[in-house]
NUPA-316285 format. One record per residue: residue number from 1; z, x, y of N, C-alpha, C in turn. Coordinates in Angstrom, 1 decimal, always signed. Example, Ala and Ser with C-alpha at 12.3 -4.5 7.8 and 13.67 -1.06 7.14 Angstrom:
BEGIN
node pos: 1; nup: +7.8; neast: +13.2; nnorth: -5.7; caup: +7.8; caeast: +12.3; canorth: -4.5; cup: +7.8; ceast: +13.2; cnorth: -3.3
node pos: 2; nup: +7.1; neast: +12.8; nnorth: -2.2; caup: +7.1; caeast: +13.7; canorth: -1.1; cup: +7.9; ceast: +12.9; cnorth: +0.0
//
This chain:
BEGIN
node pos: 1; nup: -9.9; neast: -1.4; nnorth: -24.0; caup: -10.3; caeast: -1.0; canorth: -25.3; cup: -9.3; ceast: -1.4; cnorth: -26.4
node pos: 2; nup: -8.1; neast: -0.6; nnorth: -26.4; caup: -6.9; caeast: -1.3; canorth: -27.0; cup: -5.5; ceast: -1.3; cnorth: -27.0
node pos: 3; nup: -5.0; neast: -2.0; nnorth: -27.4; caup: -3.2; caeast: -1.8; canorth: -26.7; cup: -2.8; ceast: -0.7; cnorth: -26.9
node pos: 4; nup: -1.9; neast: -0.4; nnorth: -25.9; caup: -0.8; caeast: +0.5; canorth: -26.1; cup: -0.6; ceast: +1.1; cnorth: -27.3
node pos: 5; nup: +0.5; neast: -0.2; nnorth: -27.9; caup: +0.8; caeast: -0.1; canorth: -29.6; cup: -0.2; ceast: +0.2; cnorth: -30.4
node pos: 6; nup: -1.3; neast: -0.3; nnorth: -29.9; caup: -2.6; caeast: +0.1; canorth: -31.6; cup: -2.5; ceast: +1.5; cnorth: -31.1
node pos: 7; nup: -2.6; neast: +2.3; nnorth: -30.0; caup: -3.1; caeast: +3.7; canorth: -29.9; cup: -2.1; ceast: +4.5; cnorth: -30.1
node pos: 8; nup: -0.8; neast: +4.1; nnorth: -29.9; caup: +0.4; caeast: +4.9; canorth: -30.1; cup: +0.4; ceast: +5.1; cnorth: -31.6
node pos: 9; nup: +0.0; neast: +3.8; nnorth: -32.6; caup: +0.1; caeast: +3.7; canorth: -34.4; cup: -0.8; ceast: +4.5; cnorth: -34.5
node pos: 10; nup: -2.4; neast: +4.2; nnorth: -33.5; caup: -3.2; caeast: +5.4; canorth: -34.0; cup: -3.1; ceast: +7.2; cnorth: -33.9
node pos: 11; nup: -2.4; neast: +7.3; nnorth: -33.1; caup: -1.6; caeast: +8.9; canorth: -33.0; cup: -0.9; ceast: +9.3; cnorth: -33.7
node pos: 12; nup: +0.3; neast: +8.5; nnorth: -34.3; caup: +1.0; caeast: +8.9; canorth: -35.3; cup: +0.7; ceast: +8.7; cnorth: -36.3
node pos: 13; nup: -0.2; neast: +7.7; nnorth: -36.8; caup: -1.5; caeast: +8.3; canorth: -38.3; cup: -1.9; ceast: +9.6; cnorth: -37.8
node pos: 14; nup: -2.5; neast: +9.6; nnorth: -37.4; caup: -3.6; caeast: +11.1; canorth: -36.9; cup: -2.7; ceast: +12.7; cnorth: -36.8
node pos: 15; nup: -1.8; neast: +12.1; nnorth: -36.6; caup: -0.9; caeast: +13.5; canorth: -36.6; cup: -0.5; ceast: +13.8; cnorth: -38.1
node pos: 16; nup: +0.1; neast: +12.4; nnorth: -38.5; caup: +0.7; caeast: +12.6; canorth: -39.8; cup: -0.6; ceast: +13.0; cnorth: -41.0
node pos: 17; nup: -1.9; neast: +12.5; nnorth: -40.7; caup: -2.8; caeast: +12.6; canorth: -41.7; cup: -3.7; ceast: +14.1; cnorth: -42.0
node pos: 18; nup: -3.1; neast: +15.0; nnorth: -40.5; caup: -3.9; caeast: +16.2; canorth: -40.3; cup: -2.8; ceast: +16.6; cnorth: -41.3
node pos: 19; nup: -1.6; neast: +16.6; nnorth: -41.5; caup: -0.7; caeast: +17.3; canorth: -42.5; cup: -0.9; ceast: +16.2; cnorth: -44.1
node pos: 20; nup: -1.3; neast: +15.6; nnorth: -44.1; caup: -1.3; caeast: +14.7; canorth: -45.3; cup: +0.3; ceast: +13.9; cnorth: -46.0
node pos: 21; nup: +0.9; neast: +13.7; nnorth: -44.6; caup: +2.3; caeast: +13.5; canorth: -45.1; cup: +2.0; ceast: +11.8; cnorth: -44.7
node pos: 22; nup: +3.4; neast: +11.0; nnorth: -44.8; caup: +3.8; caeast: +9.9; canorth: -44.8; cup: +4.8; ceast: +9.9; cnorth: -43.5
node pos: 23; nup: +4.9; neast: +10.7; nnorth: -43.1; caup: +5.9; caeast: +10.9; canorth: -41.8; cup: +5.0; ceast: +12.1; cnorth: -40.9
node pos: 24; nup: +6.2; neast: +11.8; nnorth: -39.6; caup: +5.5; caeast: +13.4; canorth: -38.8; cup: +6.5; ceast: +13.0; cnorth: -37.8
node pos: 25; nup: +6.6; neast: +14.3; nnorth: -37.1; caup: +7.4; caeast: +14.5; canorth: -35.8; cup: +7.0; ceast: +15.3; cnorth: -34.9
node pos: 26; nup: +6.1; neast: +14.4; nnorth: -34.2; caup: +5.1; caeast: +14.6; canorth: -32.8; cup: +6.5; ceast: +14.6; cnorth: -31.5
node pos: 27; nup: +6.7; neast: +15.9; nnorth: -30.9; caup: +6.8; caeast: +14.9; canorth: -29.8; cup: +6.5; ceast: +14.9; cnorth: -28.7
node pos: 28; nup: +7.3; neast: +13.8; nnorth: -27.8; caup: +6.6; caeast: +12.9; canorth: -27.0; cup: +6.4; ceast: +13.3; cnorth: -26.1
node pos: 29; nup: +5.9; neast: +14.9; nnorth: -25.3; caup: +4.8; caeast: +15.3; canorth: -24.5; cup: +3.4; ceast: +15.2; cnorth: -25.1
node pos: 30; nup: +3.4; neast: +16.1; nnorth: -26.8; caup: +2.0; caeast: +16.0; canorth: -27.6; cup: +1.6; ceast: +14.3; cnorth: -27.5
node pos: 31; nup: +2.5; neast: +13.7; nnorth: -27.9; caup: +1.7; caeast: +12.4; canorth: -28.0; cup: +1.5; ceast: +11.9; cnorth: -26.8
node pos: 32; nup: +1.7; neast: +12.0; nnorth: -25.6; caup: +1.4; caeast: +12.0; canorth: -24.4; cup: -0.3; ceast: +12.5; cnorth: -23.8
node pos: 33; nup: -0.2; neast: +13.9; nnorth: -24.0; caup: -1.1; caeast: +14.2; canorth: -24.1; cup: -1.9; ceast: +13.8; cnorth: -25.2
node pos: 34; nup: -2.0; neast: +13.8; nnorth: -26.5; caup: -3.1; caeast: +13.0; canorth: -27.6; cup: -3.3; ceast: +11.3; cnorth: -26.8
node pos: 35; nup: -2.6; neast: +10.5; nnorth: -26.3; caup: -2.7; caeast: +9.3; canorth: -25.7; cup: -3.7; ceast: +9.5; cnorth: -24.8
node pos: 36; nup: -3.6; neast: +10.4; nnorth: -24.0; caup: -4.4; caeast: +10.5; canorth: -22.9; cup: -5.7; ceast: +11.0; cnorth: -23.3
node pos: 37; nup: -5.8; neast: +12.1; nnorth: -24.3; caup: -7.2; caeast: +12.7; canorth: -24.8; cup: -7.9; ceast: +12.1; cnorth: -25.5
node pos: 38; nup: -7.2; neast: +11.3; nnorth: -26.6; caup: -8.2; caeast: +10.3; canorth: -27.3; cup: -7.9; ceast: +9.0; cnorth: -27.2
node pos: 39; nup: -7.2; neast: +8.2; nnorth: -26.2; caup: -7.4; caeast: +7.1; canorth: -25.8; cup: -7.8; ceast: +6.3; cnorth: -24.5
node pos: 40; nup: -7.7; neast: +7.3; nnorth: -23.7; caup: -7.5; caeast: +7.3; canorth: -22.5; cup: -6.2; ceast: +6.4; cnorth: -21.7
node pos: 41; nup: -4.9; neast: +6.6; nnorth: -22.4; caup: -4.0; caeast: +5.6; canorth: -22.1; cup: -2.8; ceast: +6.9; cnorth: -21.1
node pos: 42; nup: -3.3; neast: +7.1; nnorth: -19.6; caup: -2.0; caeast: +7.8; canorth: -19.2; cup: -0.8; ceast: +7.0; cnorth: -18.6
node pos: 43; nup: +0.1; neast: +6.8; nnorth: -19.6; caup: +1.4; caeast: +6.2; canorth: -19.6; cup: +2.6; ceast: +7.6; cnorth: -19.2
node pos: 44; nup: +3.6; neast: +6.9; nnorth: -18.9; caup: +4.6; caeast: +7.6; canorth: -18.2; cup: +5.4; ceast: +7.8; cnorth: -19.3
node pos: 45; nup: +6.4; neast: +8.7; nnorth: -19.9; caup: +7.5; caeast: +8.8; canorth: -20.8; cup: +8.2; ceast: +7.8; cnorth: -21.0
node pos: 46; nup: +8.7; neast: +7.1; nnorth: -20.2; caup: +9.7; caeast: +5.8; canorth: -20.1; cup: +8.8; ceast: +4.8; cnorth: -21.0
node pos: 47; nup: +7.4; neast: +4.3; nnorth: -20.2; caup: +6.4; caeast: +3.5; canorth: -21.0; cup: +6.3; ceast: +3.8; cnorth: -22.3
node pos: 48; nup: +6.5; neast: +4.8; nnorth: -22.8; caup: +6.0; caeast: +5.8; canorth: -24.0; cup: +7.1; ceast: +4.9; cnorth: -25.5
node pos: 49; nup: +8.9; neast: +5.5; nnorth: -24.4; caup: +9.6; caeast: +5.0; canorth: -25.1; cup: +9.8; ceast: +3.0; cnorth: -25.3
node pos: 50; nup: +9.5; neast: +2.9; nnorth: -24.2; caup: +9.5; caeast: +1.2; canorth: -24.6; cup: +8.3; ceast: +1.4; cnorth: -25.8
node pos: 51; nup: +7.5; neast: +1.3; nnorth: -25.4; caup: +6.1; caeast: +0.8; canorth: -26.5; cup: +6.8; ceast: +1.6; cnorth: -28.5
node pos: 52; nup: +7.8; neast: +2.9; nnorth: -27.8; caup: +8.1; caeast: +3.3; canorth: -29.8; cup: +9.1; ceast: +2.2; cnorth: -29.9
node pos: 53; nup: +10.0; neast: +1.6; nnorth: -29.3; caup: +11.0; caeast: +0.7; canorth: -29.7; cup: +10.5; ceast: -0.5; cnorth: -29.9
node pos: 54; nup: +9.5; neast: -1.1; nnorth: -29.2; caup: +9.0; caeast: -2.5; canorth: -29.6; cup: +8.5; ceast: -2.2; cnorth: -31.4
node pos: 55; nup: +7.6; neast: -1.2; nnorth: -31.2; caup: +7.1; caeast: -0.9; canorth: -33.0; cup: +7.8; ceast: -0.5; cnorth: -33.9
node pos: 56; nup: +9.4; neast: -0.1; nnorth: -33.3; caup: +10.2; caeast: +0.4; canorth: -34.5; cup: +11.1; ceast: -1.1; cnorth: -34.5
node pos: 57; nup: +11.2; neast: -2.1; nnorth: -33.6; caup: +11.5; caeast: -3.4; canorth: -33.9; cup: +10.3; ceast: -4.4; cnorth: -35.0
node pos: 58; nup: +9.5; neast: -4.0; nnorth: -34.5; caup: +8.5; caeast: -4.8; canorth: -35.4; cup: +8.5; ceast: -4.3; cnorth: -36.8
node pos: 59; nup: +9.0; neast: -3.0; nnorth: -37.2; caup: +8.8; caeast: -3.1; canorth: -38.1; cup: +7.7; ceast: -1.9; cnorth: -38.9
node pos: 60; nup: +7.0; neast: -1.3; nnorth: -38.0; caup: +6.2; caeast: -0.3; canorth: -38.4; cup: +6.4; ceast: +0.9; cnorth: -38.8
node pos: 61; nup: +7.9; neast: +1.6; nnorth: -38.2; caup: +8.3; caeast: +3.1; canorth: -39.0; cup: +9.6; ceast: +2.9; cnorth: -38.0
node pos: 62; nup: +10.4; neast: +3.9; nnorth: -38.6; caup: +11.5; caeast: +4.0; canorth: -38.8; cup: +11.4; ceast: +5.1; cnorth: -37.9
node pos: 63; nup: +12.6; neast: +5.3; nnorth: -37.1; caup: +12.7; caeast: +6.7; canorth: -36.3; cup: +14.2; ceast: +7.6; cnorth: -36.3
node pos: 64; nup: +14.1; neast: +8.7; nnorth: -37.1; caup: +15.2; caeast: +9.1; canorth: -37.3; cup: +15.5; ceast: +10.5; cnorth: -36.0
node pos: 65; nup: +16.5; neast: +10.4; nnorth: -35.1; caup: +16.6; caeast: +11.4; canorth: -34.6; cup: +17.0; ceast: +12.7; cnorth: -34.7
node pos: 66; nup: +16.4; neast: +14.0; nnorth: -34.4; caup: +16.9; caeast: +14.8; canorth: -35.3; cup: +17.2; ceast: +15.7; cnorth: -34.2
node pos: 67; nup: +18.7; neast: +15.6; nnorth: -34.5; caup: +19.4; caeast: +16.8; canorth: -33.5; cup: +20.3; ceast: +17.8; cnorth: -34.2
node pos: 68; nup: +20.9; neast: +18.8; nnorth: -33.6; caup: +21.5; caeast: +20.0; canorth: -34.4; cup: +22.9; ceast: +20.1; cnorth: -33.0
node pos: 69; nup: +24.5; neast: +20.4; nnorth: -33.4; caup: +24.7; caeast: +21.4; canorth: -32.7; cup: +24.8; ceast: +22.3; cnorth: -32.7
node pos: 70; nup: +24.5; neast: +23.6; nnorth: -31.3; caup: +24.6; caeast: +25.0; canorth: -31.6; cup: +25.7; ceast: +25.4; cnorth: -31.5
node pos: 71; nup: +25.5; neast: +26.5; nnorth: -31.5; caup: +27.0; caeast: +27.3; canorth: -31.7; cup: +28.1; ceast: +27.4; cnorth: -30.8
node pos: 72; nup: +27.3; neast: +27.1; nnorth: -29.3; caup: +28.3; caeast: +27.5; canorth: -28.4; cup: +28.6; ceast: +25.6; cnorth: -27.9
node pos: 73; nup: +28.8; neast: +24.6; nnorth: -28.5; caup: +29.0; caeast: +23.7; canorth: -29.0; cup: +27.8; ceast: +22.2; cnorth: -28.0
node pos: 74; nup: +26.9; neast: +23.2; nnorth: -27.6; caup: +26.1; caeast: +21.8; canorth: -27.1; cup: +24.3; ceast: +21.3; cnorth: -28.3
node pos: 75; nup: +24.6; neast: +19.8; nnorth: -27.5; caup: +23.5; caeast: +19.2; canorth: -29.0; cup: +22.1; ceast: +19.8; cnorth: -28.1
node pos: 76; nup: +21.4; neast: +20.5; nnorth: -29.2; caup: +19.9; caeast: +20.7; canorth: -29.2; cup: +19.3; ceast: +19.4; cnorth: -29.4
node pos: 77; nup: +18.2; neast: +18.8; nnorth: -29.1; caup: +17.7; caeast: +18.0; canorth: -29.3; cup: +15.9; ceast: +18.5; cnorth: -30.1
node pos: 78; nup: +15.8; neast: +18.3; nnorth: -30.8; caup: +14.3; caeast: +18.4; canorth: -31.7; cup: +13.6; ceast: +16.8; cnorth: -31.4
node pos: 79; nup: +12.3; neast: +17.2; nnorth: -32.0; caup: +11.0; caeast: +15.6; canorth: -31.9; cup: +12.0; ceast: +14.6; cnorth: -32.7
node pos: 80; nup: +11.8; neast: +13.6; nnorth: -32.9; caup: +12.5; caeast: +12.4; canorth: -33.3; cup: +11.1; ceast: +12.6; cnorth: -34.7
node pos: 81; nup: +11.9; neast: +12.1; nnorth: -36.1; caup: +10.9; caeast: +11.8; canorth: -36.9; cup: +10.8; ceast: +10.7; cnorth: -37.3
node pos: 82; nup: +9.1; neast: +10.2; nnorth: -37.6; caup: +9.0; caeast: +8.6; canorth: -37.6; cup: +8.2; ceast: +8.9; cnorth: -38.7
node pos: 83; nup: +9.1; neast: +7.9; nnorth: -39.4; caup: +9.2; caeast: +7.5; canorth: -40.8; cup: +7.7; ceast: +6.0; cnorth: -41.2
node pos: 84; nup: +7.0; neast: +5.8; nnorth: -41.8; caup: +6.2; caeast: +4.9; canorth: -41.4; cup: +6.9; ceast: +3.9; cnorth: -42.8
node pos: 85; nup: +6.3; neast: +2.6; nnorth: -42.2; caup: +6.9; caeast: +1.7; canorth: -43.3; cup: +6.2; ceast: +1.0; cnorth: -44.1
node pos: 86; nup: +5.8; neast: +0.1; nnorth: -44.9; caup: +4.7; caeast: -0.7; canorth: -45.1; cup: +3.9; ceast: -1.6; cnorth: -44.0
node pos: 87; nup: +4.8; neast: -2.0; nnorth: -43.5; caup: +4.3; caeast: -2.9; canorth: -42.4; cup: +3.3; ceast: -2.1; cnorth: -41.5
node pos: 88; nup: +3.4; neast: -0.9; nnorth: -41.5; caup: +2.1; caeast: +0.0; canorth: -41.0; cup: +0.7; ceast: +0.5; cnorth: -41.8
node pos: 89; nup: +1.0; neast: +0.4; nnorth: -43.3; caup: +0.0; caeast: +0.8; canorth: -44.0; cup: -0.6; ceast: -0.4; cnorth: -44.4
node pos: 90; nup: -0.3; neast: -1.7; nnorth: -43.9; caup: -0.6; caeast: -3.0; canorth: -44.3; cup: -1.9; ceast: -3.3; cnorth: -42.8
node pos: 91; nup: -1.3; neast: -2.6; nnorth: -41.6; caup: -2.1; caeast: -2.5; canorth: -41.0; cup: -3.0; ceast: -1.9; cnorth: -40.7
node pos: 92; nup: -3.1; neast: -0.3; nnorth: -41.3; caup: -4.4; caeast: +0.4; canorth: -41.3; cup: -4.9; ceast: -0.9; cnorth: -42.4
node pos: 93; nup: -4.5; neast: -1.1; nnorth: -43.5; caup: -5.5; caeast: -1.6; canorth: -44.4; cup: -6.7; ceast: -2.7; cnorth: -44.0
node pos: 94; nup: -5.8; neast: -3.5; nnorth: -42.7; caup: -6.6; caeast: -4.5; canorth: -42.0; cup: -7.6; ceast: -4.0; cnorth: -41.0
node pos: 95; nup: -7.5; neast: -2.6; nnorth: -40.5; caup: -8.3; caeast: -1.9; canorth: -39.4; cup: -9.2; ceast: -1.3; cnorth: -40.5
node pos: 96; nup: -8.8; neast: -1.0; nnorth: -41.3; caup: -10.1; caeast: -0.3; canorth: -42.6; cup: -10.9; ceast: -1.7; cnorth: -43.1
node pos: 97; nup: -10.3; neast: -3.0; nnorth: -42.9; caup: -11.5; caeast: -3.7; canorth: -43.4; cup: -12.2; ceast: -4.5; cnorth: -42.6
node pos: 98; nup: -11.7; neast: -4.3; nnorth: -41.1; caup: -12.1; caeast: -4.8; canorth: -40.3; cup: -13.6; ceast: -4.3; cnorth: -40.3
node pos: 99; nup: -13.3; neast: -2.8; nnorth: -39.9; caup: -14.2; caeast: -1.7; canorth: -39.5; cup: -15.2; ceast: -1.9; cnorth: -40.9
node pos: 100; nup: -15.1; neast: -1.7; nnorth: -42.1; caup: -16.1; caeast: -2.3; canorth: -42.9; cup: -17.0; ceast: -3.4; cnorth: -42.9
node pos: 101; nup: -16.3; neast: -4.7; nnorth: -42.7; caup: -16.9; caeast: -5.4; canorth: -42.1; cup: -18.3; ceast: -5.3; cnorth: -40.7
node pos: 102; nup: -17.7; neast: -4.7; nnorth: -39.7; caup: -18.7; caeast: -4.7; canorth: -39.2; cup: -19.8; ceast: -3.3; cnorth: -39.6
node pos: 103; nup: -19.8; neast: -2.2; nnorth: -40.0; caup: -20.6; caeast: -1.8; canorth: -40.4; cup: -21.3; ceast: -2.8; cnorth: -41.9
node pos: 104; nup: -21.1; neast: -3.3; nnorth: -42.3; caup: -21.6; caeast: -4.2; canorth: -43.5; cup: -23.1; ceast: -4.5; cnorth: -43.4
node pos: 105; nup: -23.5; neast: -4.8; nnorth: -41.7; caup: -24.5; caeast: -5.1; canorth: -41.9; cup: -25.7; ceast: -4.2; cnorth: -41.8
node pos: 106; nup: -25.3; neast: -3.1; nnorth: -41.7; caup: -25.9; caeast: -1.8; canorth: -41.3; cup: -26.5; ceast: -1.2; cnorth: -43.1
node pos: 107; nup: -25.8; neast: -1.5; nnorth: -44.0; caup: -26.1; caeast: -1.5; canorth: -45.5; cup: -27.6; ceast: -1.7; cnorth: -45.9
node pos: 108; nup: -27.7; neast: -1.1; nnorth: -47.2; caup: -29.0; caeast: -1.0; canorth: -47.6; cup: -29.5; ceast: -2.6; cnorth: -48.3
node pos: 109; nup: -30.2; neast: -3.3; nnorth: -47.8; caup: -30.5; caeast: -4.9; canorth: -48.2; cup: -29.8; ceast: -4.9; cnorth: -49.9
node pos: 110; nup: -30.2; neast: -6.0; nnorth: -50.6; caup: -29.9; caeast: -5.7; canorth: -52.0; cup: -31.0; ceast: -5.9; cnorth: -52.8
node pos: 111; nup: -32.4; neast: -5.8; nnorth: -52.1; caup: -33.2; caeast: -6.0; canorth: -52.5; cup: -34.3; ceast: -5.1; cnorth: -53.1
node pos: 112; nup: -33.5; neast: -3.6; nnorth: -52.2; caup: -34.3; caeast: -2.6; canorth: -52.0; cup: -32.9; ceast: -1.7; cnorth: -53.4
node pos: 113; nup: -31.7; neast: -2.0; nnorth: -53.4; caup: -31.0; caeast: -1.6; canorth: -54.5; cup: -31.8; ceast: -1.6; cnorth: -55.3
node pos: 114; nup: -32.2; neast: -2.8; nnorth: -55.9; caup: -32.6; caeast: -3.1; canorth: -57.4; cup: -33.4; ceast: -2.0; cnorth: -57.6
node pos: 115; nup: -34.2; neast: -1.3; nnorth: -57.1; caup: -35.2; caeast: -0.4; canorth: -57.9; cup: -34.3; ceast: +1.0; cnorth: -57.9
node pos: 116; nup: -33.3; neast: +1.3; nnorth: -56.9; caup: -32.8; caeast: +2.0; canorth: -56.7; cup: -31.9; ceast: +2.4; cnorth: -58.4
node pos: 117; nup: -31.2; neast: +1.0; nnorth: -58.3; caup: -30.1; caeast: +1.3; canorth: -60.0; cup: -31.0; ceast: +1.1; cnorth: -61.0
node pos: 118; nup: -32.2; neast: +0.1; nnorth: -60.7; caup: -33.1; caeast: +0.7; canorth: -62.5; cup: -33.7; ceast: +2.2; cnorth: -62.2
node pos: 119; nup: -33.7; neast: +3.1; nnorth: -61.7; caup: -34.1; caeast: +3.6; canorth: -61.0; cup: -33.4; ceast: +4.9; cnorth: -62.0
node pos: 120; nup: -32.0; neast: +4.8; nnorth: -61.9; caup: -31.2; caeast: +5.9; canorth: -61.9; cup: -30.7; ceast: +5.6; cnorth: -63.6
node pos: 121; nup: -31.1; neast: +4.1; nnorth: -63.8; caup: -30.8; caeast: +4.2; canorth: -65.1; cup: -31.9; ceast: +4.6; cnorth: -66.2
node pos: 122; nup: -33.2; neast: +4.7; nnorth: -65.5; caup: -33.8; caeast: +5.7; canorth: -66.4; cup: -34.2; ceast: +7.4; cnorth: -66.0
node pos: 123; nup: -33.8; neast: +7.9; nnorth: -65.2; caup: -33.4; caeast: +9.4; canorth: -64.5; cup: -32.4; ceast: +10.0; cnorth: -66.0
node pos: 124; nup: -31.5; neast: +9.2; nnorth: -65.8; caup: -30.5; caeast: +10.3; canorth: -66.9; cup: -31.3; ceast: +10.9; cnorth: -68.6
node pos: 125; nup: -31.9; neast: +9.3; nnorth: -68.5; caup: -32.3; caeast: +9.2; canorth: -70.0; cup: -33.5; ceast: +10.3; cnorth: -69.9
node pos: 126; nup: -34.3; neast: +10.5; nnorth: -68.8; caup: -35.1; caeast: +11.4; canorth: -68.8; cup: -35.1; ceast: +12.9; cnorth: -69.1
node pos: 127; nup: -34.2; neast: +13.2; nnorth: -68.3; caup: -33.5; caeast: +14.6; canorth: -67.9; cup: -32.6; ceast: +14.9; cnorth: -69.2
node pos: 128; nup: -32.1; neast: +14.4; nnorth: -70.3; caup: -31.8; caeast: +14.6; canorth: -71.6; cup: -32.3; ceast: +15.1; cnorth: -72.4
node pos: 129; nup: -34.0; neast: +15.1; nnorth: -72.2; caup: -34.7; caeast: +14.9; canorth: -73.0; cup: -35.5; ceast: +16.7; cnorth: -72.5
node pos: 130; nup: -35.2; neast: +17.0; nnorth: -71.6; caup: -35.9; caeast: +18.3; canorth: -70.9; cup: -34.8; ceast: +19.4; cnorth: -70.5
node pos: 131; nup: -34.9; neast: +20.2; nnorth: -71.4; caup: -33.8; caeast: +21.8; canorth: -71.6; cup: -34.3; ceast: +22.6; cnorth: -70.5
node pos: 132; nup: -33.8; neast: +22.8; nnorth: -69.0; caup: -34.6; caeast: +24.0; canorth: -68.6; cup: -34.1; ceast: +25.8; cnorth: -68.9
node pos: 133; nup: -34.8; neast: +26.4; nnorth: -69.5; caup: -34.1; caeast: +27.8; canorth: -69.7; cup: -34.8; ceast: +28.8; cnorth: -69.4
node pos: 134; nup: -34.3; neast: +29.7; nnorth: -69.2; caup: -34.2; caeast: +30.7; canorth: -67.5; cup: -34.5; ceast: +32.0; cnorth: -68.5
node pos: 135; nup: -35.3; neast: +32.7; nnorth: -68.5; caup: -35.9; caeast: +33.7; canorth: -68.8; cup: -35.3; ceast: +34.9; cnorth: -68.1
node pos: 136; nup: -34.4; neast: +35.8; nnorth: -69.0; caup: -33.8; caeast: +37.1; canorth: -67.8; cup: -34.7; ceast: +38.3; cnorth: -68.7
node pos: 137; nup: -34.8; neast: +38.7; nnorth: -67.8; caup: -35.6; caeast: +40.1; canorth: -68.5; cup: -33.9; ceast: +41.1; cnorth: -68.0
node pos: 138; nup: -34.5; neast: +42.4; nnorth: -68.9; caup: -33.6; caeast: +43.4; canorth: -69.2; cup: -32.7; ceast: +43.9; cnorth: -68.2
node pos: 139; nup: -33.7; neast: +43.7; nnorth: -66.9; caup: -32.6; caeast: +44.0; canorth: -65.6; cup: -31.9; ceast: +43.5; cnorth: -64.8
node pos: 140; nup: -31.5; neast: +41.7; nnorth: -65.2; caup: -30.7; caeast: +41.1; canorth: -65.1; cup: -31.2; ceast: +40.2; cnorth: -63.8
node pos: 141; nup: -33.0; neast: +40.1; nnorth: -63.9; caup: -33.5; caeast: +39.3; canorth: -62.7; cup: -34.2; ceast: +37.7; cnorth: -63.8
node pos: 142; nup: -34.1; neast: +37.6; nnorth: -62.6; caup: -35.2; caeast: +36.1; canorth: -63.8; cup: -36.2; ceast: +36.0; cnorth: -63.2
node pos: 143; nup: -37.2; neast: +35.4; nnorth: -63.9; caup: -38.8; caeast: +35.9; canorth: -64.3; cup: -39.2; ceast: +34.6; cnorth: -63.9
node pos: 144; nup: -38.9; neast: +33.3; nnorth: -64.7; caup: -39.9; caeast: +32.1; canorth: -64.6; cup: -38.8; ceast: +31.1; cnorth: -65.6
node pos: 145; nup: -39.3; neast: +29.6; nnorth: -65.1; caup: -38.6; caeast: +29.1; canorth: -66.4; cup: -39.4; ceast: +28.8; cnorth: -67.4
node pos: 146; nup: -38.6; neast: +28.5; nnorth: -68.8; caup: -39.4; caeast: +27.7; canorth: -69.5; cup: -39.0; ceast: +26.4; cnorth: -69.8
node pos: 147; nup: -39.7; neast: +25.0; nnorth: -70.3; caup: -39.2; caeast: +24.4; canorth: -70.6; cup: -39.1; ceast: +23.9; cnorth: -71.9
node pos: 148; nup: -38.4; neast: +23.2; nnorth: -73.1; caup: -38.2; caeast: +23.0; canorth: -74.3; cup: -37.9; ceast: +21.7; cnorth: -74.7
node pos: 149; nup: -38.8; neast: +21.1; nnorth: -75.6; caup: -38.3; caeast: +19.8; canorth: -76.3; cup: -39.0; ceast: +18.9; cnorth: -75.4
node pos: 150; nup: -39.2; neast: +17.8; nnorth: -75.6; caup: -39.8; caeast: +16.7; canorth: -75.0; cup: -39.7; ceast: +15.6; cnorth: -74.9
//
């Protein structure tokens, strides 16, 4: 279906886009499991890490590690955050026009448009021309419309 790489770029859009950020810090059990749920790609952790290093060589996001020490002086380790770069939004741009492309032909002819836009260009001018107003009686129901002007 598709590489490794496209499904691993497509997980970390998908994570980053349910939060509406530019970054996200999935980690790499969830994207393990997301790999496997919506791609069907079950790779091993090691495979996981080769495939983020080839993409953070190529150029697609940046991976900052994020660790802390604690107090009794050993390093906690947190998800790694991956930073995306242009070279990745350069490539959804090409999967967004790819995917346009083939629905293209599924579009409404342009033949059948034309009556559609003269269509809508005399709707407005219509509907300008006709006030609908709403008749409330005293108990705060409405009754019927009327209409005004012509």
């Amino acid at each position: 279906m598709e590489s490794q790489q496209e499904a691993i770029l497509m997980t970390l859009v998908g994570v980053a886009k349910c939060h509406n950020k530019a970054y996200c810090w999935v980690s790499q059990n969830k994207m393990l499991e997301l790999l496997a749920k919506y791609h069907a790609w079950n790779i091993s952790r090691r495979t996981l890490n080769r495939r983020l290093r080839e993409l953070e060589d190529q150029g697609y996001f940046v991976r900052v590690r994020r660790h802390i020490k604690a107090d009794d002086g050993h390093i906690v380790f947190r998800s790694t955050l991956y930073k995306f770069c242009g070279k990745l939004f350069n490539w959804l741009y090409g999967v967004k026009r790819w995917v346009s492309n083939i629905f293209r032909s599924f579009r409404v002819p342009n033949w059948s448009q034309h009556n559609s836009q003269r269509e809508s260009k005399v709707l407005p001018e219509r509907s300008r021309s006709v006030e609908k107003l709403l008749v409330k009686e005293k108990d705060g129901s409405v009754s019927e419309y009327r209409f005004a002007g012509g």
